[in-house]
N, C-alpha and C positions, 0 to 999 in steps of 0.2 A: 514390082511385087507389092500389094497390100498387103499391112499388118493393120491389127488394132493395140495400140502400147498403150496409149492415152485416150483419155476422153474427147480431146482435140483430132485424133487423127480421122474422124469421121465430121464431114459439115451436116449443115442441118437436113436437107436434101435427103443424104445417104444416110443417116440416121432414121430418116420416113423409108428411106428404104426397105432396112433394115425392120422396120417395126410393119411393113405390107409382108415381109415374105414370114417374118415371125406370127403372125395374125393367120397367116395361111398354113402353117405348121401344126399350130395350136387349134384351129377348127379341123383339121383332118390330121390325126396324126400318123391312126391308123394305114392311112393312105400317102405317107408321105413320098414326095423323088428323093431318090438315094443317090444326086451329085457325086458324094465319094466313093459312090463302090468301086474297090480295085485298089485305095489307096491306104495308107496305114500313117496315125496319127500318133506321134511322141507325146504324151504327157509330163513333165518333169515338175515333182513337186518338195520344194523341199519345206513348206510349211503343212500343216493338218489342213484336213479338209472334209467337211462332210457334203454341202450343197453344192461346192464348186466343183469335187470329183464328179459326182454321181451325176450332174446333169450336163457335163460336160461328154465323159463317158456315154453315159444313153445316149446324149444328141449325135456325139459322131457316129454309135452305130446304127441309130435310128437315120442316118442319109449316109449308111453304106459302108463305112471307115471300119476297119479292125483298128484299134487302141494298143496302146504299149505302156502302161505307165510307170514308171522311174522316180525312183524315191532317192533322194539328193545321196542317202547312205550305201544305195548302193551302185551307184555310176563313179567314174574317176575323178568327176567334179569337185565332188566328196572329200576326195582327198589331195585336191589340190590342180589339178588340172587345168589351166585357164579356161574360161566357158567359150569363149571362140575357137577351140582347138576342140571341143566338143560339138558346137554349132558347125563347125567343119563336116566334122565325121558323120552328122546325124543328115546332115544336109544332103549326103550322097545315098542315104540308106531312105531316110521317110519322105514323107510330103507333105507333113506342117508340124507344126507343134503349139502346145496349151502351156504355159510356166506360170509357176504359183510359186513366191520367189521375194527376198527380201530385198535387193538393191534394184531398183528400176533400171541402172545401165546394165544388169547382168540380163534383161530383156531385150532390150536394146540393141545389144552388144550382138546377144545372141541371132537375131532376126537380120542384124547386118553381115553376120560370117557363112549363117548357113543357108539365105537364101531358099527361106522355105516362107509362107503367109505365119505368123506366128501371132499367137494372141496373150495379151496378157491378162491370168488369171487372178491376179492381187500381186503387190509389189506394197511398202512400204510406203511408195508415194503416191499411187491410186489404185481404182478399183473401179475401171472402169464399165467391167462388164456387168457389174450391181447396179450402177448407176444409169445405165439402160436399160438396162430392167426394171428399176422402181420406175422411172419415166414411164417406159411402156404402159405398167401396172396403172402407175393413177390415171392415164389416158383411157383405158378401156374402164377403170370405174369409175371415173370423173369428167371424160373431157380433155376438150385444150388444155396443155400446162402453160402455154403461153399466155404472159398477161399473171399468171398467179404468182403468191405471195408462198416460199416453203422456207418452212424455219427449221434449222439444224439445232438439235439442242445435246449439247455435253462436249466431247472430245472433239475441238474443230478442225485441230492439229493432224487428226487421222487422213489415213487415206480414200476412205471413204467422202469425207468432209473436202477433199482435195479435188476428186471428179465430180461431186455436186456444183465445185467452184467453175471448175472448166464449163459445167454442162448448161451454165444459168445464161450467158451471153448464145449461145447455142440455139437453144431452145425458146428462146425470150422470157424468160422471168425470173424474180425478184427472190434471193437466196439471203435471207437470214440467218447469222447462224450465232447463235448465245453460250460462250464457256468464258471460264475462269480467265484472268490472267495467267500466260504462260500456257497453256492453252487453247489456244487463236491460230485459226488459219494466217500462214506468213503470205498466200495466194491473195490476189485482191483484182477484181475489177469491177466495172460500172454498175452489174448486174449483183453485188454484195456488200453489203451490212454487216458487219461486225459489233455485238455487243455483249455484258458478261452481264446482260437484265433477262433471264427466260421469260417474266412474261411479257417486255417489252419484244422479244421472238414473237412469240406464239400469237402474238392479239391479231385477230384478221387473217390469220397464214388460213391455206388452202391444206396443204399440206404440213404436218409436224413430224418429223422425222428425229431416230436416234440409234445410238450406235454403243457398244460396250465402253467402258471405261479403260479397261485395260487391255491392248492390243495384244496379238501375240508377241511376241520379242520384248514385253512391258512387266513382266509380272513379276517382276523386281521392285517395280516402282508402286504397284500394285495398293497397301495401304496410302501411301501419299495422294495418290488418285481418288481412291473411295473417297478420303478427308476434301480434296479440294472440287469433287463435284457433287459436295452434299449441298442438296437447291437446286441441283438442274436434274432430276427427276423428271420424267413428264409421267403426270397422274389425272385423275379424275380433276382434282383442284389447278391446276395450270393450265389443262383443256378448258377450264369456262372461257380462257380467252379468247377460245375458236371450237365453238362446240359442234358447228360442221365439217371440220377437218379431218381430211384422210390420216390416218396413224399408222406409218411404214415404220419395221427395224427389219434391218436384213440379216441378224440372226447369226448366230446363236443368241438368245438375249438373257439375262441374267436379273428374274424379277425382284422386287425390292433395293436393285439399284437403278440402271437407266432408265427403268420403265418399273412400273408398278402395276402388281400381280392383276390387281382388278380390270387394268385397264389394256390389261395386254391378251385378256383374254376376252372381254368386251372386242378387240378389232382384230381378234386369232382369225376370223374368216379372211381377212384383207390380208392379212401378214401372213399366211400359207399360201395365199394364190398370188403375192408377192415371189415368194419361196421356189412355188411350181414354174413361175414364167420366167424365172433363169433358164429352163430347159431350152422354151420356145425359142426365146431371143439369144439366146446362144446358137442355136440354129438356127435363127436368121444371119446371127454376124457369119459363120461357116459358111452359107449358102451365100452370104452374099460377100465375103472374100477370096470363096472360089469362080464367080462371076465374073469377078474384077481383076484375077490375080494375075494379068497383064497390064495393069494400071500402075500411073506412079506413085 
Protein backbone atom coordinates (compact mmCIF):
# COMPACT_ATOMS: atom_id res chain seq x y z
CA UNK A 1 0.00 0.00 0.00
CA UNK A 2 1.43 3.55 -1.08
CA UNK A 3 1.06 6.50 1.14
CA UNK A 4 2.64 9.98 0.75
CA UNK A 5 3.59 10.88 4.88
CA UNK A 6 6.81 12.73 3.80
CA UNK A 7 8.57 14.26 1.24
CA UNK A 8 10.92 11.32 1.12
CA UNK A 9 8.27 8.67 0.47
CA UNK A 10 8.22 9.44 -3.25
CA UNK A 11 11.98 9.12 -5.26
CA UNK A 12 12.82 11.39 -7.77
CA UNK A 13 11.30 9.20 -10.82
CA UNK A 14 7.88 9.03 -9.06
CA UNK A 15 7.94 12.58 -8.24
CA UNK A 16 8.24 13.24 -12.38
CA UNK A 17 5.64 11.03 -12.29
CA UNK A 18 3.52 12.53 -10.33
CA UNK A 19 4.19 16.07 -12.07
CA UNK A 20 3.27 14.20 -15.91
CA UNK A 21 -0.03 13.08 -14.65
CA UNK A 22 -0.63 16.58 -12.69
CA UNK A 23 0.42 18.49 -16.14
CA UNK A 24 -2.22 16.43 -17.63
CA UNK A 25 -5.02 17.27 -15.13
CA UNK A 26 -4.21 20.76 -15.28
CA UNK A 27 -4.27 21.18 -19.26
CA UNK A 28 -7.75 19.24 -19.41
CA UNK A 29 -9.50 19.54 -16.47
CA UNK A 30 -12.63 19.60 -17.82
CA UNK A 31 -12.06 16.28 -19.27
CA UNK A 32 -10.49 14.70 -16.62
CA UNK A 33 -10.63 10.27 -15.73
CA UNK A 34 -12.39 9.76 -12.66
CA UNK A 35 -10.02 6.77 -11.22
CA UNK A 36 -12.10 7.07 -8.04
CA UNK A 37 -15.49 6.78 -9.01
CA UNK A 38 -17.27 4.38 -6.65
CA UNK A 39 -15.04 5.15 -3.82
CA UNK A 40 -15.37 7.49 -0.84
CA UNK A 41 -12.50 9.47 0.73
CA UNK A 42 -12.02 10.36 4.71
CA UNK A 43 -10.79 13.69 5.18
CA UNK A 44 -9.83 14.30 8.98
CA UNK A 45 -8.85 17.65 9.81
CA UNK A 46 -8.10 18.86 12.98
CA UNK A 47 -6.19 21.97 12.10
CA UNK A 48 -7.91 25.06 9.80
CA UNK A 49 -7.74 24.97 6.33
CA UNK A 50 -8.63 27.01 3.51
CA UNK A 51 -6.28 25.87 0.25
CA UNK A 52 -5.66 22.36 1.69
CA UNK A 53 -9.50 21.65 2.12
CA UNK A 54 -10.89 23.15 -0.94
CA UNK A 55 -8.35 21.52 -3.33
CA UNK A 56 -8.22 18.54 -1.78
CA UNK A 57 -11.94 18.21 -1.86
CA UNK A 58 -12.54 19.40 -5.62
CA UNK A 59 -9.51 17.06 -6.66
CA UNK A 60 -11.14 14.02 -5.21
CA UNK A 61 -14.47 14.90 -6.75
CA UNK A 62 -13.14 15.99 -9.78
CA UNK A 63 -11.65 11.94 -10.32
CA UNK A 64 -14.80 10.63 -9.06
CA UNK A 65 -14.59 10.23 -4.91
CA UNK A 66 -17.48 11.36 -2.78
CA UNK A 67 -15.65 13.20 0.48
CA UNK A 68 -16.55 12.88 4.03
CA UNK A 69 -14.79 15.45 5.95
CA UNK A 70 -14.23 15.16 9.90
CA UNK A 71 -13.38 17.71 12.01
CA UNK A 72 -11.13 16.37 15.06
CA UNK A 73 -14.37 17.89 17.35
CA UNK A 74 -16.50 15.90 16.14
CA UNK A 75 -15.07 12.16 15.79
CA UNK A 76 -14.01 9.99 19.03
CA UNK A 77 -10.59 10.90 18.41
CA UNK A 78 -11.48 14.07 19.76
CA UNK A 79 -12.14 12.82 22.87
CA UNK A 80 -9.71 10.42 23.38
CA UNK A 81 -9.89 7.54 21.19
CA UNK A 82 -6.45 6.25 20.18
CA UNK A 83 -6.09 7.10 16.39
CA UNK A 84 -5.30 3.32 15.48
CA UNK A 85 -8.48 2.26 16.85
CA UNK A 86 -10.07 4.74 14.57
CA UNK A 87 -7.69 3.95 11.53
CA UNK A 88 -9.20 0.56 12.40
CA UNK A 89 -12.79 1.35 11.88
CA UNK A 90 -12.38 3.79 8.93
CA UNK A 91 -10.20 1.26 7.15
CA UNK A 92 -13.22 -1.15 6.77
CA UNK A 93 -15.75 1.66 5.81
CA UNK A 94 -13.44 4.21 3.16
CA UNK A 95 -10.79 3.81 0.72
CA UNK A 96 -8.23 6.46 1.73
CA UNK A 97 -7.84 9.20 3.57
CA UNK A 98 -6.32 13.19 3.61
CA UNK A 99 -5.14 14.10 7.58
CA UNK A 100 -4.28 17.62 8.26
CA UNK A 101 -3.04 16.92 11.87
CA UNK A 102 -0.45 18.05 14.42
CA UNK A 103 1.85 14.91 15.49
CA UNK A 104 3.31 13.30 12.24
CA UNK A 105 3.16 9.76 13.99
CA UNK A 106 -0.67 10.34 14.47
CA UNK A 107 -0.29 9.96 10.35
CA UNK A 108 1.68 7.49 10.41
CA UNK A 109 0.13 5.54 12.89
CA UNK A 110 -2.91 6.06 11.19
CA UNK A 111 -2.00 4.64 7.52
CA UNK A 112 -0.36 1.70 9.37
CA UNK A 113 -3.70 0.48 11.21
CA UNK A 114 -6.13 1.17 8.63
CA UNK A 115 -4.51 0.15 5.51
CA UNK A 116 -5.99 2.61 3.38
CA UNK A 117 -3.32 4.90 0.69
CA UNK A 118 -3.29 7.83 3.17
CA UNK A 119 -1.78 11.13 2.49
CA UNK A 120 -0.50 13.67 4.63
CA UNK A 121 -2.04 17.07 4.43
CA UNK A 122 0.33 19.22 6.94
CA UNK A 123 1.69 17.72 10.27
CA UNK A 124 3.87 19.71 12.39
CA UNK A 125 6.86 18.13 10.84
CA UNK A 126 6.09 18.55 7.02
CA UNK A 127 4.25 19.67 4.41
CA UNK A 128 4.74 17.76 1.95
CA UNK A 129 2.13 18.29 -0.47
CA UNK A 130 3.12 22.25 -0.70
CA UNK A 131 6.43 21.34 -1.41
CA UNK A 132 5.45 19.53 -4.53
CA UNK A 133 3.66 21.93 -5.52
CA UNK A 134 5.99 25.03 -5.35
CA UNK A 135 8.42 22.42 -7.33
CA UNK A 136 5.92 21.67 -9.75
CA UNK A 137 5.02 25.59 -9.92
CA UNK A 138 8.68 26.97 -10.65
CA UNK A 139 9.24 24.09 -13.15
CA UNK A 140 6.32 25.15 -15.33
CA UNK A 141 7.53 28.93 -14.96
CA UNK A 142 11.08 28.42 -14.87
CA UNK A 143 12.36 25.26 -15.72
CA UNK A 144 14.68 22.68 -14.31
CA UNK A 145 14.99 23.06 -10.52
CA UNK A 146 17.86 21.01 -10.72
CA UNK A 147 21.09 22.72 -10.51
CA UNK A 148 19.21 25.86 -8.88
CA UNK A 149 20.03 27.94 -5.89
CA UNK A 150 16.42 28.38 -3.37
CA UNK A 151 16.74 30.33 -0.48
CA UNK A 152 14.25 29.90 2.58
CA UNK A 153 14.04 33.01 4.32
CA UNK A 154 12.32 33.30 8.22
CA UNK A 155 11.08 30.42 10.12
CA UNK A 156 13.42 27.36 9.17
CA UNK A 157 12.24 25.31 12.01
CA UNK A 158 8.76 24.96 10.22
CA UNK A 159 7.43 22.43 8.58
CA UNK A 160 7.22 23.67 5.56
CA UNK A 161 11.08 24.47 5.79
CA UNK A 162 11.43 20.74 6.75
CA UNK A 163 10.06 19.21 3.25
CA UNK A 164 12.12 21.84 1.17
CA UNK A 165 15.04 20.07 3.31
CA UNK A 166 13.92 16.52 2.27
CA UNK A 167 13.13 17.73 -1.31
CA UNK A 168 16.60 19.44 -2.26
CA UNK A 169 18.84 15.99 -2.31
CA UNK A 170 15.60 14.67 -4.33
CA UNK A 171 15.38 16.98 -6.86
CA UNK A 172 19.18 18.09 -7.09
CA UNK A 173 19.43 21.55 -5.73
CA UNK A 174 21.01 23.93 -3.55
CA UNK A 175 18.39 24.82 -0.39
CA UNK A 176 19.48 27.88 1.42
CA UNK A 177 17.75 28.71 4.23
CA UNK A 178 18.42 32.06 6.54
CA UNK A 179 16.57 32.58 10.25
CA UNK A 180 17.48 33.63 13.65
CA UNK A 181 19.17 31.51 16.05
CA UNK A 182 16.71 29.16 17.69
CA UNK A 183 15.18 29.00 14.63
CA UNK A 184 17.09 26.67 12.24
CA UNK A 185 16.27 23.81 10.60
CA UNK A 186 17.68 20.84 13.18
CA UNK A 187 17.19 18.65 9.25
CA UNK A 188 20.69 18.86 7.51
CA UNK A 189 22.17 17.26 4.43
CA UNK A 190 24.57 17.84 1.53
CA UNK A 191 22.00 19.57 -0.51
CA UNK A 192 21.60 22.59 2.59
CA UNK A 193 23.11 25.66 4.02
CA UNK A 194 22.27 27.09 6.96
CA UNK A 195 22.71 30.74 7.76
CA UNK A 196 20.99 33.61 10.13
CA UNK A 197 22.54 36.40 6.84
CA UNK A 198 19.12 36.77 4.44
CA UNK A 199 21.03 38.51 2.12
CA UNK A 200 23.81 36.14 2.17
CA UNK A 201 20.24 33.63 1.32
CA UNK A 202 18.94 35.37 -1.31
CA UNK A 203 22.36 36.55 -3.57
CA UNK A 204 22.03 34.36 -6.82
CA UNK A 205 18.99 32.11 -5.34
CA UNK A 206 16.74 31.10 -8.34
CA UNK A 207 14.20 30.83 -6.25
CA UNK A 208 13.25 32.99 -2.68
CA UNK A 209 10.72 31.46 -0.86
CA UNK A 210 8.74 32.37 2.65
CA UNK A 211 6.53 31.33 5.11
CA UNK A 212 4.53 32.89 8.24
CA UNK A 213 6.18 33.61 11.43
CA UNK A 214 3.77 32.15 13.56
CA UNK A 215 2.58 28.59 12.87
CA UNK A 216 -0.56 27.33 13.89
CA UNK A 217 -0.09 25.81 17.44
CA UNK A 218 2.59 29.18 17.78
CA UNK A 219 0.45 32.07 18.59
CA UNK A 220 1.45 32.11 21.98
CA UNK A 221 4.76 32.57 21.10
CA UNK A 222 3.63 34.95 18.58
CA UNK A 223 5.18 38.60 19.80
CA UNK A 224 8.65 36.87 20.50
CA UNK A 225 8.64 35.64 16.88
CA UNK A 226 7.58 39.11 15.23
CA UNK A 227 10.77 40.54 17.68
CA UNK A 228 13.29 37.77 16.52
CA UNK A 229 12.47 37.85 12.64
CA UNK A 230 12.66 41.41 12.37
CA UNK A 231 15.38 41.51 9.12
CA UNK A 232 14.20 38.63 7.49
CA UNK A 233 11.60 40.27 5.57
CA UNK A 234 11.83 39.64 2.04
CA UNK A 235 11.18 43.05 0.22
CA UNK A 236 11.86 45.01 -2.70
CA UNK A 237 15.54 45.78 -0.90
CA UNK A 238 16.65 42.10 -0.26
CA UNK A 239 15.38 41.05 -3.80
CA UNK A 240 18.43 43.30 -5.28
CA UNK A 241 20.23 40.23 -4.38
CA UNK A 242 18.47 38.18 -6.91
CA UNK A 243 16.35 40.38 -8.85
CA UNK A 244 15.42 37.34 -11.38
CA UNK A 245 13.98 35.19 -8.88
CA UNK A 246 10.79 33.48 -8.62
CA UNK A 247 9.03 34.62 -5.17
CA UNK A 248 6.71 31.74 -3.86
CA UNK A 249 4.79 31.82 -0.23
CA UNK A 250 2.29 29.24 0.16
CA UNK A 251 -0.05 31.34 1.95
CA UNK A 252 -1.81 32.67 3.89
CA UNK A 253 0.67 35.51 3.98
CA UNK A 254 0.68 38.16 6.30
CA UNK A 255 2.09 41.65 4.53
CA UNK A 256 4.28 43.82 6.33
CA UNK A 257 5.76 40.82 8.08
CA UNK A 258 7.28 37.89 5.95
CA UNK A 259 6.79 39.45 2.96
CA UNK A 260 6.20 43.05 2.26
CA UNK A 261 2.88 44.49 0.77
CA UNK A 262 4.60 45.87 -2.33
CA UNK A 263 6.36 42.99 -3.21
CA UNK A 264 3.75 40.51 -2.67
CA UNK A 265 1.72 41.79 -4.94
CA UNK A 266 4.40 42.64 -7.53
CA UNK A 267 4.67 38.36 -7.82
CA UNK A 268 0.54 37.79 -6.68
CA UNK A 269 0.44 36.40 -10.45
CA UNK A 270 3.17 33.57 -9.34
CA UNK A 271 1.76 33.15 -5.81
CA UNK A 272 -2.02 32.32 -6.96
CA UNK A 273 -1.03 29.84 -9.66
CA UNK A 274 1.32 28.65 -7.00
CA UNK A 275 -2.11 28.52 -4.77
CA UNK A 276 -4.28 26.83 -7.89
CA UNK A 277 -1.70 23.99 -8.57
CA UNK A 278 -2.24 22.42 -5.18
CA UNK A 279 -5.43 21.26 -6.89
CA UNK A 280 -3.49 19.69 -9.90
CA UNK A 281 -0.71 18.07 -8.08
CA UNK A 282 -2.83 16.83 -5.55
CA UNK A 283 -4.34 14.93 -8.20
CA UNK A 284 -1.71 13.77 -9.49
CA UNK A 285 -0.34 12.34 -6.12
CA UNK A 286 -4.35 10.65 -5.88
CA UNK A 287 -3.99 9.36 -9.39
CA UNK A 288 -0.84 8.32 -8.98
CA UNK A 289 -1.39 6.40 -5.54
CA UNK A 290 -4.10 4.74 -6.72
CA UNK A 291 -1.85 3.37 -9.68
CA UNK A 292 0.39 2.06 -7.39
CA UNK A 293 -1.71 1.13 -4.54
CA UNK A 294 -0.26 -2.54 -4.79
CA UNK A 295 3.24 -1.24 -4.39
CA UNK A 296 5.39 -1.30 -1.37
Amino acid sequence: MRHFLRMSDFTGAEARDVFGRSRTFKAARTSSPQPLAGQTWVMIFSKSSTRTRVSFEVGLQELGARTLFLNSSEIQSGRGEPIHDTARVLGRMVHGAVIRTFAQKEVEEFARFSQLPTINALTDEEHPCQILTDIFTYEELRGPIRGKKVAFIGDAGCNVCHSWVAAAPIFGFQLVCAAPEGYQTRFRNDHVTVTSDPAEAVKGADLVYTDVWVSMGKEQEAQERIKAFQGYQINDSLMKGAPGALVLHCLPAYRGMEISEALFEARAQDIFTQAENRLHVQKGILDFLHANRSGA
